[in-house]
Structures are given as C-alpha cells and as structure tokens.
C-alpha positions as CSV (number, residue, x, y, z in Angstrom):
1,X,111.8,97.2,59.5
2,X,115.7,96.7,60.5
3,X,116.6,97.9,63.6
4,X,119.1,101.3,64.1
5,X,122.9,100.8,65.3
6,X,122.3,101.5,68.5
7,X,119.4,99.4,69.3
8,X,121.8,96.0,68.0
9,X,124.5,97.3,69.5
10,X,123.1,98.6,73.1
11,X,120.0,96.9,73.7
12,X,121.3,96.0,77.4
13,X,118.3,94.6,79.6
14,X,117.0,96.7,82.4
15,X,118.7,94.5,85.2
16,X,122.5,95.1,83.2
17,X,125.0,97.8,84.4
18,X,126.5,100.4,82.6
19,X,129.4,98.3,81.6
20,X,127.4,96.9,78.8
21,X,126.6,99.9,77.7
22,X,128.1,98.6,74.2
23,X,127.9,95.4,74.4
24,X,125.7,93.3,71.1
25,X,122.1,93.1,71.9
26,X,121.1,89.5,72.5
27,X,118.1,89.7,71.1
28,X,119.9,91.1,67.8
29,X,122.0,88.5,67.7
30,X,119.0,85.8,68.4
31,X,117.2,87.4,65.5
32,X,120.5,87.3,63.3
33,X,121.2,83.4,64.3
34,X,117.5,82.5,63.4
35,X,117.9,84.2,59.5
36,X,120.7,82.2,59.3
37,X,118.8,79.1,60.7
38,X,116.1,79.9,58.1
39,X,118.8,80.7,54.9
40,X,116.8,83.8,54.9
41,X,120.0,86.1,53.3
42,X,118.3,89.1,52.8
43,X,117.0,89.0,56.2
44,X,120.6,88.3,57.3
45,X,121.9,91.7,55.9
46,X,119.2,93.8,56.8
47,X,120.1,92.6,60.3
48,X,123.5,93.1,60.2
49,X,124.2,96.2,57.6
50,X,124.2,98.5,60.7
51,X,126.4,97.2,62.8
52,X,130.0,98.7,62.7
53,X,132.8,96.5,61.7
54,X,133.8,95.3,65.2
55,X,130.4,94.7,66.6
56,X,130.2,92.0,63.6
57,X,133.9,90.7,64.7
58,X,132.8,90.7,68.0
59,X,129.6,88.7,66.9
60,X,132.1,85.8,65.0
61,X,134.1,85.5,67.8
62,X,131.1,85.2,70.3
63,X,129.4,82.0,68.3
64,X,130.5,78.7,68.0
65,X,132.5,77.8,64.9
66,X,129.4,75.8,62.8
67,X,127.2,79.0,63.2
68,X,130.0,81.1,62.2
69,X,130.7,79.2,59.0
70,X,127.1,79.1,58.1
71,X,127.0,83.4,58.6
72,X,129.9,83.8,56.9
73,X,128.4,81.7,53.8
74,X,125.2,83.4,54.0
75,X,126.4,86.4,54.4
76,X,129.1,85.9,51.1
77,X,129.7,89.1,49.4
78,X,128.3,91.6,52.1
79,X,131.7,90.6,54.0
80,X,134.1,93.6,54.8
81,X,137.7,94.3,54.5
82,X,137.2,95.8,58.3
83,X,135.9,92.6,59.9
84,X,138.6,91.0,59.2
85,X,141.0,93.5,60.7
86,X,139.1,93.4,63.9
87,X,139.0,89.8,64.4
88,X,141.1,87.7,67.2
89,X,144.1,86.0,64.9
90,X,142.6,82.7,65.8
91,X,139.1,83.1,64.7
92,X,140.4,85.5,61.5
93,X,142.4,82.3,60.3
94,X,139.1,80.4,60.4
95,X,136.7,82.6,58.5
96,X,140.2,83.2,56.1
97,X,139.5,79.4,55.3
98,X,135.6,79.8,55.0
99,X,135.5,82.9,52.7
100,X,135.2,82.3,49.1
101,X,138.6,83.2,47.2
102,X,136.2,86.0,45.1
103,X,134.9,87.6,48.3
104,X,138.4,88.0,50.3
105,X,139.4,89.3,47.3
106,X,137.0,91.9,47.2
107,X,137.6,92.8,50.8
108,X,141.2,92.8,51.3
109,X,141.0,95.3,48.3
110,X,139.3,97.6,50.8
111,X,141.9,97.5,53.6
112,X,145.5,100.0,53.4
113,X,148.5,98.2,53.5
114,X,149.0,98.4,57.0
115,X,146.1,96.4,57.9
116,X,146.8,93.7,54.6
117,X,150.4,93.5,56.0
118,X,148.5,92.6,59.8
119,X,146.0,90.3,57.7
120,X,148.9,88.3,56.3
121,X,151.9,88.1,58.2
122,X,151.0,85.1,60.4
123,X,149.4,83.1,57.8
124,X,150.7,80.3,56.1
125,X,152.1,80.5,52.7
126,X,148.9,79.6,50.5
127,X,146.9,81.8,52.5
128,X,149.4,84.7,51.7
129,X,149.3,84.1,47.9
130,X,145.4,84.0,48.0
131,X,145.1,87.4,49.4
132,X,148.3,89.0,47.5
133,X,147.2,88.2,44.6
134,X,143.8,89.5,45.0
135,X,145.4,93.2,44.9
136,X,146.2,95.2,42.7
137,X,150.0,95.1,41.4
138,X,151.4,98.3,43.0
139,X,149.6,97.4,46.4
140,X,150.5,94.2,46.6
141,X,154.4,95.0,46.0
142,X,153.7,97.6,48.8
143,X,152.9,94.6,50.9
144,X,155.2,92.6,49.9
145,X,158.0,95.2,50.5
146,X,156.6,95.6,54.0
147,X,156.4,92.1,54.6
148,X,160.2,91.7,53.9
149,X,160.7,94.1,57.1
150,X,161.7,92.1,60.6
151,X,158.3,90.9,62.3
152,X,157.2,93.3,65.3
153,X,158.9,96.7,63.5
154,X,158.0,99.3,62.4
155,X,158.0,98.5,58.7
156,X,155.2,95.9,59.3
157,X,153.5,98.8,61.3
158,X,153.3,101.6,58.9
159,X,151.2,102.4,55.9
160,X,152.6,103.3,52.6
161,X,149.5,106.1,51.7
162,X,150.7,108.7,53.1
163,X,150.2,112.5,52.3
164,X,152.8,114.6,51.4
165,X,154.1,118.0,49.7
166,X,157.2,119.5,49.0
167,X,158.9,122.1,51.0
168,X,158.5,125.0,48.6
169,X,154.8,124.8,47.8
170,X,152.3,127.3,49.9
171,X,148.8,126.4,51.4
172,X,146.9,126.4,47.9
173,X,149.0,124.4,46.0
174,X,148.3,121.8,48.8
175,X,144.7,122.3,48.6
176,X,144.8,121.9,45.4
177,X,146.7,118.8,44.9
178,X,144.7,117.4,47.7
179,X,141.2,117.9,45.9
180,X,143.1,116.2,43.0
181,X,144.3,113.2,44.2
182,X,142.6,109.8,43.8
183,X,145.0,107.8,46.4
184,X,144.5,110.3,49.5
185,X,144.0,107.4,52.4
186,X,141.0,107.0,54.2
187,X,142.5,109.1,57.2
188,X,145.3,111.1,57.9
189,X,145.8,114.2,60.1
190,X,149.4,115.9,58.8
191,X,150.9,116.5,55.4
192,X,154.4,115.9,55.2
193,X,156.9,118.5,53.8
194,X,159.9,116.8,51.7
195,X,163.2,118.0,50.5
196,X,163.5,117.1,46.6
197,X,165.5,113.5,48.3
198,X,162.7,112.8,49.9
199,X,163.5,113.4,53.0
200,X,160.8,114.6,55.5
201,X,161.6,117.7,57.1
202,X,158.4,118.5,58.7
203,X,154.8,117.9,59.3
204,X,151.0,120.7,58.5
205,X,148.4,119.7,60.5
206,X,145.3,119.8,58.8
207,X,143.6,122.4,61.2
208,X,146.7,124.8,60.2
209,X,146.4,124.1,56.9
210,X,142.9,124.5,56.1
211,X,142.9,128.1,58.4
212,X,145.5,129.8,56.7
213,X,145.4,131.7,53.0
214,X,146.3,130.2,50.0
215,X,150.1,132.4,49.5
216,X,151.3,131.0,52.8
217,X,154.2,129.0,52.2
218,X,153.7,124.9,53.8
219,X,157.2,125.4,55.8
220,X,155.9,128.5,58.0
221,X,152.7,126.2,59.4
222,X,155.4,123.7,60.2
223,X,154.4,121.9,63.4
224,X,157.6,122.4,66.9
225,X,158.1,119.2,67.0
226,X,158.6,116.6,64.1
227,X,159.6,112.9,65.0
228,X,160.8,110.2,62.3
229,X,160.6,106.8,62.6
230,X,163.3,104.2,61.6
231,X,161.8,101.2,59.4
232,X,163.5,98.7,61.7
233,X,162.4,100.4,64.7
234,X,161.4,97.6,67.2
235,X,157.0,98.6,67.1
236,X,157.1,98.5,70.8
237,X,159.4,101.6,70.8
238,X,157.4,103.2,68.5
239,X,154.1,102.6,70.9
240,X,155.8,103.7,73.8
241,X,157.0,106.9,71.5
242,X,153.8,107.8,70.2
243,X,152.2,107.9,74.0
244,X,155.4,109.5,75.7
245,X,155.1,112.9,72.9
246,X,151.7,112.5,72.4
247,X,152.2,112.1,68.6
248,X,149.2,111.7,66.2
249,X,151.2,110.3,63.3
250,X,154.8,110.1,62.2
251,X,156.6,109.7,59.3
252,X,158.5,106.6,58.8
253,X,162.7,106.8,56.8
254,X,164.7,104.1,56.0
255,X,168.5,103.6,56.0
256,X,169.2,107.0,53.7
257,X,166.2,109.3,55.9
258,X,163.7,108.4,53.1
259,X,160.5,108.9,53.7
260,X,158.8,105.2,52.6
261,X,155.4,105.5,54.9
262,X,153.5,106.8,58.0
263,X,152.1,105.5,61.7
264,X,149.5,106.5,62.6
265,X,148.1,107.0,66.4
266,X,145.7,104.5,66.1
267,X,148.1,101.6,64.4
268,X,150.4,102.4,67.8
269,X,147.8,102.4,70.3
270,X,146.4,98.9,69.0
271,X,150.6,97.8,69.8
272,X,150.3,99.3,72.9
273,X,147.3,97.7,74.0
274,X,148.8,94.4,72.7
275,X,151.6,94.9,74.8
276,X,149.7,95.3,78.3
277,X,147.1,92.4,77.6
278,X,150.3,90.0,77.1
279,X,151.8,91.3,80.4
280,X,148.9,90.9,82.6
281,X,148.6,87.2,80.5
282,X,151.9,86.4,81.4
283,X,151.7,87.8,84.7
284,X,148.9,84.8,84.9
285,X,151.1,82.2,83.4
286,X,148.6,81.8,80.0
287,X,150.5,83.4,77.4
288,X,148.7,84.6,74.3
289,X,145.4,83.2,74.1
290,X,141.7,84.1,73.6
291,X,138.0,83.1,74.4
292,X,137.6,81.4,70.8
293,X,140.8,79.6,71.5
294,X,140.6,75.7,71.3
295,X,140.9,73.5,74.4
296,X,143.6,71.6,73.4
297,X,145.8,75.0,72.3
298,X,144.7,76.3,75.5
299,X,145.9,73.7,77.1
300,X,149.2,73.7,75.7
301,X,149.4,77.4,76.5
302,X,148.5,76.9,80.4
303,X,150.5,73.7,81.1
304,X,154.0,74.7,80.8
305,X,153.2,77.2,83.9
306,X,151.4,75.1,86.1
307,X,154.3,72.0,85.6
308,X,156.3,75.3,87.2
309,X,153.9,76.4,89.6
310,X,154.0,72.6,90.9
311,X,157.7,72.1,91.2
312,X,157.9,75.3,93.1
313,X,155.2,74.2,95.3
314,X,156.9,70.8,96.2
315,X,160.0,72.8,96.8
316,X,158.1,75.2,99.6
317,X,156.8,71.0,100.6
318,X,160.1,70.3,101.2
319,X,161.1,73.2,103.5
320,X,158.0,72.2,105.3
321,X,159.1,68.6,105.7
322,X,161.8,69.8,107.6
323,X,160.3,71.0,110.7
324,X,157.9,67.5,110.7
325,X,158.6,66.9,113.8
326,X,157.7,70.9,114.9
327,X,154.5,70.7,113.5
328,X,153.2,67.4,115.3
329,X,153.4,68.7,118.7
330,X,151.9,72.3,117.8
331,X,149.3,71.6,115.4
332,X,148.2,75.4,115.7
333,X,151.5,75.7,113.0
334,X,149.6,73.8,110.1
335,X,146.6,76.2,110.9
336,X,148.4,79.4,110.3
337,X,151.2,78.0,107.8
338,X,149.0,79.0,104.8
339,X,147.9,82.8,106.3
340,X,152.1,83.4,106.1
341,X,151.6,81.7,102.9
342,X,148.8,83.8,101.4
343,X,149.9,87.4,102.9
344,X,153.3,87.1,101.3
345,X,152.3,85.8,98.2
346,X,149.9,88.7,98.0
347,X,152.2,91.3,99.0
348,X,154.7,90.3,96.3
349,X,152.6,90.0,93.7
350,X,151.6,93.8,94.1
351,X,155.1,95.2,94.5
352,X,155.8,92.8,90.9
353,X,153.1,94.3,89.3
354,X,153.8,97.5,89.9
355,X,158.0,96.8,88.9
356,X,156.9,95.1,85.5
357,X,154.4,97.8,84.6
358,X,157.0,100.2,85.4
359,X,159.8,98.7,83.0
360,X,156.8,98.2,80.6
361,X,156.3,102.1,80.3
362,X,160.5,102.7,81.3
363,X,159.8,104.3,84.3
364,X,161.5,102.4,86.6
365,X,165.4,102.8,85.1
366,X,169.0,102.4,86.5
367,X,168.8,106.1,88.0
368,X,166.0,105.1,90.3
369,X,165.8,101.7,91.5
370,X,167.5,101.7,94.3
371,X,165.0,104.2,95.9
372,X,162.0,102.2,94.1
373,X,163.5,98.9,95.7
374,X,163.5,100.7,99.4
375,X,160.0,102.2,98.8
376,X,159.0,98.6,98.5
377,X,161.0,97.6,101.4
378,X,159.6,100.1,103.6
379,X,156.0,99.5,102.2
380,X,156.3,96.0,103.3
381,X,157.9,96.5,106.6
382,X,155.3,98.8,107.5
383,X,152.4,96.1,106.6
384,X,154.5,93.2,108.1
385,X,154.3,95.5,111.4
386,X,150.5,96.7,111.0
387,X,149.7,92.2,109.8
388,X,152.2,91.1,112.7
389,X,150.2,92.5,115.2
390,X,147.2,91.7,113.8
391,X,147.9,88.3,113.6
392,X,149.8,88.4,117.0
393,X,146.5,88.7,118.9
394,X,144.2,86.5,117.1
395,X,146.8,84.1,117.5
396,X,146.9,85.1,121.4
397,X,142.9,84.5,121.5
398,X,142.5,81.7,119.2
399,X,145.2,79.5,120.6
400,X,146.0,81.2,124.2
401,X,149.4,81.0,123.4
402,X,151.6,84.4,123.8
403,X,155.2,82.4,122.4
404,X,152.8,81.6,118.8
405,X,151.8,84.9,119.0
406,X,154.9,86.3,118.7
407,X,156.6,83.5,116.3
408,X,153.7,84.1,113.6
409,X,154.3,87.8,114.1
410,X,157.8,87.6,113.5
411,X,157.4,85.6,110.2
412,X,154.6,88.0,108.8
413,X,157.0,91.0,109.4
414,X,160.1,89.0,107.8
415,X,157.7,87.7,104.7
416,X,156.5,90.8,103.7
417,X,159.2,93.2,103.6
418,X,161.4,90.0,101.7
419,X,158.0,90.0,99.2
420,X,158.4,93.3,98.6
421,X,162.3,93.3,97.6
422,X,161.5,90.2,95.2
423,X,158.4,91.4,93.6
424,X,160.8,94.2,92.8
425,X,164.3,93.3,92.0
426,X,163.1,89.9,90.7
427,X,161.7,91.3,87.4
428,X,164.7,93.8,87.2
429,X,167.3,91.1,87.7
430,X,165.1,89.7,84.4
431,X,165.0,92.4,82.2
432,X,168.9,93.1,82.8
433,X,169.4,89.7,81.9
434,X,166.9,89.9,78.7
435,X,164.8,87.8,80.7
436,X,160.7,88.8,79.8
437,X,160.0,90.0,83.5
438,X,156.1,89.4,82.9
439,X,156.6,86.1,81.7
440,X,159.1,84.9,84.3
441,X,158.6,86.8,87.4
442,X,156.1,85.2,89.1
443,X,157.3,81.6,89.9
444,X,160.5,83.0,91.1
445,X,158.8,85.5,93.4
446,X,155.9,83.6,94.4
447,X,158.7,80.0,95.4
448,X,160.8,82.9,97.1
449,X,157.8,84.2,99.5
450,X,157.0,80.8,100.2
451,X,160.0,79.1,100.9
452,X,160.9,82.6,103.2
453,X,157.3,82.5,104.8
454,X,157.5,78.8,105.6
455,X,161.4,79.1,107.2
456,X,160.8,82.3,109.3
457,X,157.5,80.5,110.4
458,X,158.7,77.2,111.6
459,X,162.4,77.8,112.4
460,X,161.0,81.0,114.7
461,X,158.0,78.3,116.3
462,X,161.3,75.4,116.2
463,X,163.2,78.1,118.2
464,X,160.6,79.4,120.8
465,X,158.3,77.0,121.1
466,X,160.0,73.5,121.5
C-alpha cells in the first residue's frame, strides 16, 4: 500500500524541530532509492506518484548524480513538465541530458511558455532545438518570440496565455466564452479588457466577475488600479513593482501598448526571491552557486573573493608592520589587535547589510541618505562608547595598565563609528557608480575597518604608551 503525501513528505522523526516540518521523509526516500536499486519500476512510481512536483526536484537535487540517472531512467515516462521547472539550473541541465528525447518532449508539452522560455534560455544550442521542436508550432513560435526578448526582462518573464475580453462585452458574454475556450491557462486571476487595437485598458477580477449578473457590462467591474508592463522592462523592476502595489498579475504591451502577454505574482516572486539569495551570496563572496554544484565550479566561484579577501588582509599586515617596534615592548597590543579587529568588522558588516538591502528594495534614495549615513554614525558612536568602556576595564584588570586602557578605548570608539559610515556610503558610492553594491561591498568595507582599527590602535598605544 503506497504511502499518502504527507507521510513522504513530513515524516520528520520525533527528535526533529518544526523546521522540517516539510522536509522529504528519509525513510520515503530510502524506500524509493532501494526500488530503484531493485529496477522494481512499478514500485518506483507508486512511491513517488504522490509527491508534488518540488518534493521530487527536491529529491534529484538531494542524491548523488549515478542514483539520480538511474531514477530518472526508471522512472522514464512518469517524468513531469513541473520537475523540471523546479529544479536548481545545474542539476536541470543534467537530468536535460538523461531524459529520453520522447519523454522531454512529452513534458515540456505540459509547461506554459513562461516556464519553457525559463527551461531553455541557458541551455546550449542543441538542447534548445530538442525541446522547441518537441512543441507544437504556435507554442513554440511563442517561445521563440520570447526568447528573442533581452535576458532578465520582462518578455522572458511573461506568459503568452493570457485571458482576455473586449471592452464592450458584459459579464455573460465572458462567462460564456470562458466555458468555451480550450486554451484558458492553468491559472489566472483577472480577465483583461481590450480596445479593438488591442490595447489593455483594464483588468475583472474573477471574484467580481463571477458575483455580478450576466447584463453587467466588463468595464463597470473594472479594478482602481491597472498597471502595464513594458516587454523590455528590466524583470527586477517588475519584482520590485509587483511587491510595492501588491499586484496579482499584470498585463505586459510592447512598443505600440499592445497587449502580447501577462505576469503573474508567482513568476515575480520566484525573481524576487532570486534577487535576495544572490545578495546575501554575494554579500559572502560565492556568487551563484548551489548544493549540487561541482567542486571544481565551486571552486572557481569562491576563489576570485578569497585572492581579494587575502590581498586586503596583507594590506591591514602592512599597517601592522609599521608599529613593529610598538608591539615588541607591549605585547598586550598583539592580544587585543584582533578584538579591534573583530568589533569593527562586525559593526560594518551590519550597517552594509542593512544599506544594500535598502537599495535592493529602493528605500534608501538620494532624498534620505544623508540622514541614513548619520543614523549609522550615531549607532556606531554610541556602541564605540558603550565597547570602549567595556573594553577599557578589562583591559585595566587584565593588564593593570590604565594608559592601554584608554588607547584600546579610543580605537574601539574611532572603529566603530568609521564602520558604520563605510558599511553605509560604501555600497552607495557603488551603486552610483553602477558598481553591484552586494558583490563589491564587503572587501572594501571590511580592508577599511581594518586598516582604521589597526592605525587608531597602535598609533594611539605609539603615542601614549612609548
């Protein structure tokens, strides 16, 4: 007897927390590794026939790649168009290459064309023609023509089915025309009222449409508020558009205000998302990558960053190297150098995440960074104070030394209010310049806390103390 959904999907242990609350069941996926062991394909799809489309992705990407091959050939014609759309680009170009040319044609046949044109667009050439020519003529010049949009707009966003009447029909013409139609996408939340040009002049929720008697005319249920979308419209805009005016879909025009497709919430949200994961990557110095990534690519992603992490540290080495001779006679200094060290590098790494999340979402503009930048300031003069005298009597008791005390104090206070102005008008300095302020930000901050931490600390104990 197969098990339900929710017994493969949350089958967490008793000892687990909540936060596996969907999370596969590991005995599930035991069972389903050991049909595949055992060629048992029948087995195999009892097995998996009730998990959802992403619990399956998230299954591929969890194995190794010789058990996933061996699924996905057991497995053959059970495949769906929906796996593939949930699957890490990495691992999705794999199982491309495993799938049999008869069964990706069967399941790219199942997708819309905004998920085809997702499928597609970073593939090589070959791979391209494979899956275009599995569809059917009029969807696969819909991909095509979206495909022929810049990478990252809007055009490779949206979906060509899209639902729509014109302006002069009422509510049961809609209806009616609804219940005819053969092509009506999977999903969609708004019909779309058109001038004869096709241009879209409004949007009828469902909910209004489906209340209201058949004689009322479409363009009274009109909803307020009715955005367009530009094809070339950058997709990042249109994320950040569909959060700001909480929009559930919107109608995409070219050039002439044509309407030539639709996005819809969930197509922006999935940018959105995109676009924070890369920023806290960046903000880390890995770039894109994922768990099913390769060592070697992996490597090549982290290396650049860490060649620039170490020239910035032999550049704080060399501000050190100055005050050698400091540093012999007090060797208290080389105990404490790295608390400087640490508290400033913290400190400015929380005022730059909270500037580049800000520019992220465009709330930190020109008409309020100066008072964002002396928030900051403040912020870190007030912990520099609350750290300096912290530090000022454990460095009194540890080293019985009131002048250290008050050198180490001075530094903390100087580090962290300079930590907060770079963690903030580092990354702005950046965008102005059409720098990427996630990607870039945090070797410059991190060498400037540093080299500022290090200075203050010895020239204050060269001063005082000698």
């Amino acid at each position: 007897m197969a098990e339900t959904d929710e017994q493969i999907v949350d089958a967490t242990p008793e000892d687990d927390t909540e936060d596996d609350a969907y999370a596969l069941n590991r005995k599930a996926v035991a069972a389903i590794l050991y049909a595949v062991d055992i060629d048992d394909r029948d087995k195999l799809t009892e097995l998996m026939e009730p998990l959802h489309a992403a619990d399956i992705a998230d299954l591929l990407e969890q194995i190794n790649s010789y058990d996933r091959a061996r699924l996905i050939r057991l497995y053959d014609r059970e495949f769906d168009g929906e796996i593939l759309s949930e699957l890490e680009e990495s691992v999705r170009e794999e199982v491309l290459g495993i799938l049999s040319p008869q069964v990706l044609a069967e399941a790219v046949r199942e997708l819309d064309s905004d998920d085809v044109v997702d499928l597609v667009e970073d593939l090589e050439e070959d791979q391209q023609d494979a899956i275009l020519n599995a569809l059917d003529e009029s969807d696969r010049l819909a991909v095509q023509q979206a495909l022929s949009y810049p990478e990252g707009s809007a055009g490779r966003l949206m979906q060509r089915e899209v639902v729509m009447a014109p302006e002069h029909w009422n509510v049961g013409q809609a209806i009616d025309h609804l219940r005819g139609s053969e092509n009506l996408p999977d999903q969609f939340y708004h019909t779309i009222l058109v001038d004869p040009r096709l241009h879209p002049i409004g949007n009828v929720t469902l909910g209004r449409l489906m209340a209201a008697r058949r004689d009322v005319l479409l363009a009274d249920l009109t909803e307020d508020m009715f955005r367009t979308i530009p094809v070339d419209q950058d997709e990042e805009d249109v994320a950040y558009a569909f959060n700001q005016y909480h929009l559930i879909s919107a109608a995409v025009v070219d050039d002439e205000g044509r309407l030539v497709g639709q996005i819809t919430i969930d197509d922006a949200m999935i940018v959105l998302d995109e676009e924070h994961e890369e920023d806290i990557l960046r903000l880390a110095g890995v770039g894109e990558s994922s768990l099913a990534d390769r060592v070697v690519d992996t490597v090549k992603g982290r290396f650049p960053w860490l060649a620039v992490n170490l020239v910035t540290a032999i550049l704080a080495s060399m501000v050190i190297s100055q005050f050698d001779v400091v540093i012999a006679q007090f060797v208290a200094l080389a105990v404490l150098m790295p608390i400087v060290a640490s508290m400033g590098g913290n400190a400015g790494t929380q005022s730059l995440t909270v500037a580049v999340r800000a520019i992220a979402t465009r709330d930190l503009t020109g008409s309020n960074v100066w008072r964002v930048i002396r928030r900051e300031v403040l912020v870190g003069l007030a912990n520099g104070v609350f750290f300096a005298v912290a530090m000022g009597i454990i460095g009194l008791i540890w080293f019985n030394s009131f002048g250290l005390a008050l050198v180490i104090g001075a530094a903390m206070v100087i580090n962290l209010v300079v930590a907060g102005l770079a963690g903030t008008v580092i990354p702005v300095l950046l965008d102005k310049f059409g720098i990427d302020p996630a990607l870039a930000s945090g070797a410059f901050v991190t060498t400037v806390t540093d080299v500022v931490g290090f200075f203050a600390f010895l020239g204050f104990a060269a001063m005082y103390l000698l």
